[in-house]
C-alpha positions in Angstrom: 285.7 -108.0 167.3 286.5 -108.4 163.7 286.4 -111.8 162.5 289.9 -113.5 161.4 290.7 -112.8 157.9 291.4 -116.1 155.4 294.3 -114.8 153.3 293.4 -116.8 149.8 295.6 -114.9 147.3 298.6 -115.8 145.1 301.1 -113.7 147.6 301.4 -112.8 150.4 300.2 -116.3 151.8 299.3 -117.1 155.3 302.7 -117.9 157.8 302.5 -120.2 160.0 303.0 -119.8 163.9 306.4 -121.1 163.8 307.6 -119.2 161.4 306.3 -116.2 163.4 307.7 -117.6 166.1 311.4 -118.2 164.8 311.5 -114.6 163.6 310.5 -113.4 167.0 314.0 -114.0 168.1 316.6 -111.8 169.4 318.6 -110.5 166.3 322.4 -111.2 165.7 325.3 -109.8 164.2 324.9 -110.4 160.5 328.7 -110.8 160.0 328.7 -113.6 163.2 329.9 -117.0 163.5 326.2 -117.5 164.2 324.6 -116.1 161.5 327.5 -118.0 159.1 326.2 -121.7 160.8 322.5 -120.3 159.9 323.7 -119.7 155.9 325.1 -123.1 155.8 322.6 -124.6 157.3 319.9 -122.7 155.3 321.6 -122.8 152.2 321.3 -126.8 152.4 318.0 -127.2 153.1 317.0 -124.7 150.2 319.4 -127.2 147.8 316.6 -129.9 148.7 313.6 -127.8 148.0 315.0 -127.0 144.7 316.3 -130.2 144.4 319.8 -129.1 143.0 323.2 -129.8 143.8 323.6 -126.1 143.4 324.2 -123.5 145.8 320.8 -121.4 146.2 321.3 -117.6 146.6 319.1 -116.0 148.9 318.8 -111.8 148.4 317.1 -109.7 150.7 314.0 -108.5 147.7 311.1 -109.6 146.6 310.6 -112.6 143.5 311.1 -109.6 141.2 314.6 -108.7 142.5 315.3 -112.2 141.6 314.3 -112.1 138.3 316.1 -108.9 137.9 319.5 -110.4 139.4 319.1 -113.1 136.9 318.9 -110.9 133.8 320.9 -108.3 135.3 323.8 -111.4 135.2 322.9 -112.9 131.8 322.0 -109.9 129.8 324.5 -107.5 127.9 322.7 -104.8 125.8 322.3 -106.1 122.4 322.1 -109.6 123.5 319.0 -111.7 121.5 316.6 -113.4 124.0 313.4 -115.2 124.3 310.6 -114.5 126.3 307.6 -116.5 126.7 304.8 -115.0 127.7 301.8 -117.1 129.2 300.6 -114.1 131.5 301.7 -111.0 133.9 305.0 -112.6 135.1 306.3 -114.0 131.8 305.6 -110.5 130.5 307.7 -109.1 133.5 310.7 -110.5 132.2 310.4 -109.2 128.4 310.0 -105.9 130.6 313.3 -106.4 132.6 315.3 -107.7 129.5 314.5 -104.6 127.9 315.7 -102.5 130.3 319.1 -104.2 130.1 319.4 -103.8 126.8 318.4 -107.0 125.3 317.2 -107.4 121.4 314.0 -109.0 122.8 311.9 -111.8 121.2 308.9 -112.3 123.1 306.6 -115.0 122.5 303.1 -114.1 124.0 300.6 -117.2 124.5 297.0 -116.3 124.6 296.4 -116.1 128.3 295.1 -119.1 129.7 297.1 -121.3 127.8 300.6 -122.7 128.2 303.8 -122.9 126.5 303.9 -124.2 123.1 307.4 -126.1 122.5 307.6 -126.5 119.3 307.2 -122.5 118.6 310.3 -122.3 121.0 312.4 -124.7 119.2 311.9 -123.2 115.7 313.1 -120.0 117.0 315.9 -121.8 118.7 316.8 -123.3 115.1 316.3 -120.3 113.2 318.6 -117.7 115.6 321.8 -119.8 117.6 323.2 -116.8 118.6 319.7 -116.8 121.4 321.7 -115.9 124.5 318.8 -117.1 127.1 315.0 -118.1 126.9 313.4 -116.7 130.5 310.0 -118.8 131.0 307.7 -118.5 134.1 307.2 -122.2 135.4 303.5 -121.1 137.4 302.0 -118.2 135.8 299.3 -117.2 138.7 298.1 -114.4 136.8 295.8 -117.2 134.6 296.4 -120.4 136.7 298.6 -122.0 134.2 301.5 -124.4 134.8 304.4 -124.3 132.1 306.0 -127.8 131.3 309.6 -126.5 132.2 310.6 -130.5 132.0 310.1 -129.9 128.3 311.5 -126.6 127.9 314.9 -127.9 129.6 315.5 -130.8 127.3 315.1 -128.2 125.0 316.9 -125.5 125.4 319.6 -127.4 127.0 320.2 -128.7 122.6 321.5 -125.3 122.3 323.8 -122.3 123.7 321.2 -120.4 125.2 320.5 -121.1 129.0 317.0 -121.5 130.9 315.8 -119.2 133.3 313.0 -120.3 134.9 310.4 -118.2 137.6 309.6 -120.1 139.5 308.1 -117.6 142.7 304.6 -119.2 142.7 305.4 -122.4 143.1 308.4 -123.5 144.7 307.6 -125.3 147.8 304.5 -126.3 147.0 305.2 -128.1 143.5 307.2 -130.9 142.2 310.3 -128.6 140.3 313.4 -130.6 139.5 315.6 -128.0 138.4 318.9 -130.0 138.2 316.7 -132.9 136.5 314.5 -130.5 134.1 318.0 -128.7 133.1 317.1 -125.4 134.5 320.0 -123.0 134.8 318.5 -120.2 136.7 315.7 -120.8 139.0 314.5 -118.1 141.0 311.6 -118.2 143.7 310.5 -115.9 146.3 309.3 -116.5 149.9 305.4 -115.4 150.3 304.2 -117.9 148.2 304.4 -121.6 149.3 307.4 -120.9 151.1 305.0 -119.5 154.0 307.3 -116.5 154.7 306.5 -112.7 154.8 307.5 -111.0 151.4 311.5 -110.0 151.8 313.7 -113.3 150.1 314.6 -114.1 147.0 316.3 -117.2 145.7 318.4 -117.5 142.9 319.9 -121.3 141.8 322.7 -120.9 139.3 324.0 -123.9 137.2 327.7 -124.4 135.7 326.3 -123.8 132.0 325.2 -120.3 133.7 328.0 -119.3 135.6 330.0 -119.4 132.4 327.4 -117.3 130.9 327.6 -115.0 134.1 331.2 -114.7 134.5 331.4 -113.2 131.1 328.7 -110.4 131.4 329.2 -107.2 131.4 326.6 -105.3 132.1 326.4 -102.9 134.7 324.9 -103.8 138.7 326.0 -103.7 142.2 323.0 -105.1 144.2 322.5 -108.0 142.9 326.1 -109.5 141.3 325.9 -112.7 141.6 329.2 -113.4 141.3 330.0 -111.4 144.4 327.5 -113.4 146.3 329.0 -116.5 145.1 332.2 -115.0 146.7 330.6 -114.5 149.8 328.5 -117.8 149.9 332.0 -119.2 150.0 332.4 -117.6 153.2 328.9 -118.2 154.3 328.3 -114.4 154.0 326.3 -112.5 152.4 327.6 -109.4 150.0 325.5 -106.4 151.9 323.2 -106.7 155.8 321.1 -109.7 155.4 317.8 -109.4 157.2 318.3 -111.8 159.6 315.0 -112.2 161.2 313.3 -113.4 158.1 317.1 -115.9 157.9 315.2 -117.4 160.8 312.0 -117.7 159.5 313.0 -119.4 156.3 315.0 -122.1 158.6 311.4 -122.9 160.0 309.5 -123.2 157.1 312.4 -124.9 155.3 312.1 -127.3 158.2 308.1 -127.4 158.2 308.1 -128.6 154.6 311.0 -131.1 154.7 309.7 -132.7 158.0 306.4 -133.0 155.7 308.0 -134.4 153.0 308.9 -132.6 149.7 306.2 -135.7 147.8 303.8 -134.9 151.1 303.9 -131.4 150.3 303.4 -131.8 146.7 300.4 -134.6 147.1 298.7 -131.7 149.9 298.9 -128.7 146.9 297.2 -131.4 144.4 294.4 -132.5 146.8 294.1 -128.7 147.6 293.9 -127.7 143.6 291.5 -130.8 142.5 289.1 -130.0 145.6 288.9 -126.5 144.6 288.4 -127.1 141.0 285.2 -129.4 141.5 284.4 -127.2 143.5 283.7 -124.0 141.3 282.6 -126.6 138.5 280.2 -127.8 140.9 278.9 -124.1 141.3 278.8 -124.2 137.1 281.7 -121.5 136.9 284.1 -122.3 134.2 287.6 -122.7 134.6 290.0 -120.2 133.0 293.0 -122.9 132.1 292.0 -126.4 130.5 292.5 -128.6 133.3 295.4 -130.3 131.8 297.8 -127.6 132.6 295.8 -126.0 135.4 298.0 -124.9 138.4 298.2 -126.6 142.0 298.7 -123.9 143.9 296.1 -121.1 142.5 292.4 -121.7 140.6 291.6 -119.0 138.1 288.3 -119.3 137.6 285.7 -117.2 134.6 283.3 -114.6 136.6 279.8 -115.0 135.4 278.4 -112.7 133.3 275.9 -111.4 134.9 278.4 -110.9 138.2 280.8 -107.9 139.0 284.1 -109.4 140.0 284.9 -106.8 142.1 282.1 -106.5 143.5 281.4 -110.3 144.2 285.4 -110.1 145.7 284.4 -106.9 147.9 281.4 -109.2 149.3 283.7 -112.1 150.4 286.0 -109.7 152.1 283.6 -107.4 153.7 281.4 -110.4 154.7 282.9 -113.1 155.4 286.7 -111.9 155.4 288.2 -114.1 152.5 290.3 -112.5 150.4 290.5 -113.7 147.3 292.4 -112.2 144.0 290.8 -110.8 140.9 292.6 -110.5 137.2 295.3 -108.5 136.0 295.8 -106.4 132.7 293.6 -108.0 130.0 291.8 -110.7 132.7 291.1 -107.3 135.0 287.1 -107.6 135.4 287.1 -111.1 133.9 288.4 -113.7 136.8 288.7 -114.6 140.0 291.7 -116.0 141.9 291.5 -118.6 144.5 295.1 -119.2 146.3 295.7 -122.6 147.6 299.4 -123.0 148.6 301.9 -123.3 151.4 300.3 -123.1 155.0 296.8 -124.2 153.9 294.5 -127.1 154.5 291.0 -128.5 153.5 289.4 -126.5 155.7 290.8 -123.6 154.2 289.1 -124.7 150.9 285.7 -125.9 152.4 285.9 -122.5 154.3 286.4 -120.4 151.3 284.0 -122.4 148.9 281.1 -121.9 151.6 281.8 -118.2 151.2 282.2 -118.1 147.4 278.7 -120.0 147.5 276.9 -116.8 149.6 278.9 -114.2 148.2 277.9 -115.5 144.4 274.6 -115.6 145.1 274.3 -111.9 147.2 275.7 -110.8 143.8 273.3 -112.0 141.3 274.3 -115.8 140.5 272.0 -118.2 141.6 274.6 -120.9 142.5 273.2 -123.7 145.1 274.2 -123.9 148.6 276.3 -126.6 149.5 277.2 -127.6 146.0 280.4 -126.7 145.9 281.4 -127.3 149.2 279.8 -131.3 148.6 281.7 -131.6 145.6 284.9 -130.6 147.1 284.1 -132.4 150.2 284.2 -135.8 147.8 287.7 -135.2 146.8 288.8 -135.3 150.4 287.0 -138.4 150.7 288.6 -139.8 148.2 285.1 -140.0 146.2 286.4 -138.3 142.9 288.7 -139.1 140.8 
């Protein structure tokens, strides 16, 4: 029998039983009075997530059909822009601006680091004609979390509206978006959501829709203003894929029946046990811990240690999947998931591994180290 596979990546996460469960049952007619009760009802609970008195969009794609409808809406071609790039996903949206036509200005971070503000508000002061700045709130390529509470109270001084990613952490992190002035928020549902890839949701403030409702540029998909039209009716534009409608009514429910500041204390626990964890083991963090992500741990491959290797030995072994780097960090890190359906055992479970699998592939870490230190952040013995 092969042994159960631990799913520790950054997407697609573990779902839980009852989310597998909900979408097991029977379909419906999309266009039914049903399926409308499901919308509203859905629609609702997603307003609390995000907490916003906004309607929440949900489109049948992945995150990155939701940060496409959100430039497709704001961007007309020769529109200026900012995009601040802290990693993979902020590049991603200097990529999809471009493709709209956008005069793009992107601001790339070295990776591992976050968002500077103060480079974003000079550019803000030198250009007022900057249409939209598009951010990435966690940027699970390096581990980084962006201070978007900063960024808001910024960018909301001038024309230019906030769009904020916000995939890979939603659900599992504190984001205010009606609070931290964020006008587009987009998430996706196999991160913390604990849903199979499919959804994407897309928040859209009144500073936006004004934005939105003047744009020009061409799309048919993913018009927002036609889904705000349908919304109305509690309908979607095109088929919506109703089984997965059923499964994000039962994670919606799963994390509000925690407790949205539950939820949010679980992914912090999870992150700091981690993090002593592989510090424990002498491994070095990639992000300074002061902006180091709660719901995924980048963490520096030794030296002497082939990432890919050391990941093949986890899987192969002892079935824990865990992520390596991408473009510049390829061959440099390794990416340890912690976020929606997971617990401490996942961590002690995946640190134990990480502990053999290090030292099969040439690092002499000690046995137990790891797995003690972590233990003493569940106990409540580290601060």
């Amino acid at each position: 029998m092969k042994d159960k596979l631990y799913l520790m990546i950054p997407g697609p996460t573990p779902v839980p039983p009852a989310v597998t469960a909900a979408m097991s049952r029977p379909i419906i007619g999309h266009r039914s009075a049903e399926f409308a009760a499901l919308i509203e009802r859905v629609n609702e609970k997603l307003k609390k997530v995000f907490q916003t008195k906004n309607d929440v969009f949900v489109l049948a794609s992945s995150g990155t059909g939701g940060m496409e409808a959100a430039v497709a809406n704001v961007v007309n071609p020769g529109d200026k822009v900012i995009t601040l790039n802290t990693g993979k996903f902020g590049e991603r949206f200097g990529e999809l601006a471009r493709k709209y036509g956008a005069e793009v200005d992107e601001i790339k971070f070295v990776w591992g680091s976050s968002i500077d503000l103060q480079v974003v508000e000079e550019k803000l002061k030198a250009d007022p004609t900057i249409k939209a700045v598009f951010a990435t709130h966690n940027e699970t390529s390096t581990g980084v979390v962006n201070d978007i509470k900063g960024l808001g109270n910024l960018v909301d001084q001038h024309r230019a509206v906030l769009v904020v990613d916000a995939i890979s952490s939603m659900g599992g992190m504190d984001i205010r978006t009606d609070e931290w002035k964020v006008d587009i928020m987009v998430s996706g549902s196999q991160k913390a959501m604990m849903l199979p890839p499919g959804l994407a949701f897309v928040s859209v403030s009144p500073k936006a829709w004004n934005v939105i409702e003047q744009n020009k540029s061409p799309k048919y998909y993913f018009d927002l203003l036609k889904a705000r039209k349908s919304l109305g009716k509690n309908n979607t534009p095109y088929t919506s894929p109703v089984s997965l409608y059923y499964g994000l009514e039962a994670a919606l429910d799963m994390i509000l029946d925690e407790g949205l500041e539950n939820v949010f204390e679980r992914h912090r626990l999870l992150a700091k046990a981690t993090r002593a964890a592989v510090m424990g083991l002498g491994l070095e963090l990639l992000p300074p811990l002061e902006y180091a992500s709660d719901t995924v741990t980048a963490v520096k491959c030794p030296e002497n240690v082939d990432v890919n290797n050391l990941r093949r030995t986890l899987l192969e072994k002892y079935r824990v999947m865990v992520a390596g780097g991408q473009a510049e960090l390829k061959g440099k890190i390794f990416r340890i998931a912690h976020m929606g359906y997971a617990s401490k055992a996942d961590v002690l479970l995946t640190i134990g591994a990480l502990e053999m699998a290090l030292n099969e592939c040439g690092y002499k870490a000690e046995l137990g180290a790891g797995v003690r230190e972590a233990q003493l952040v569940f106990l409540g013995e580290r601060d």
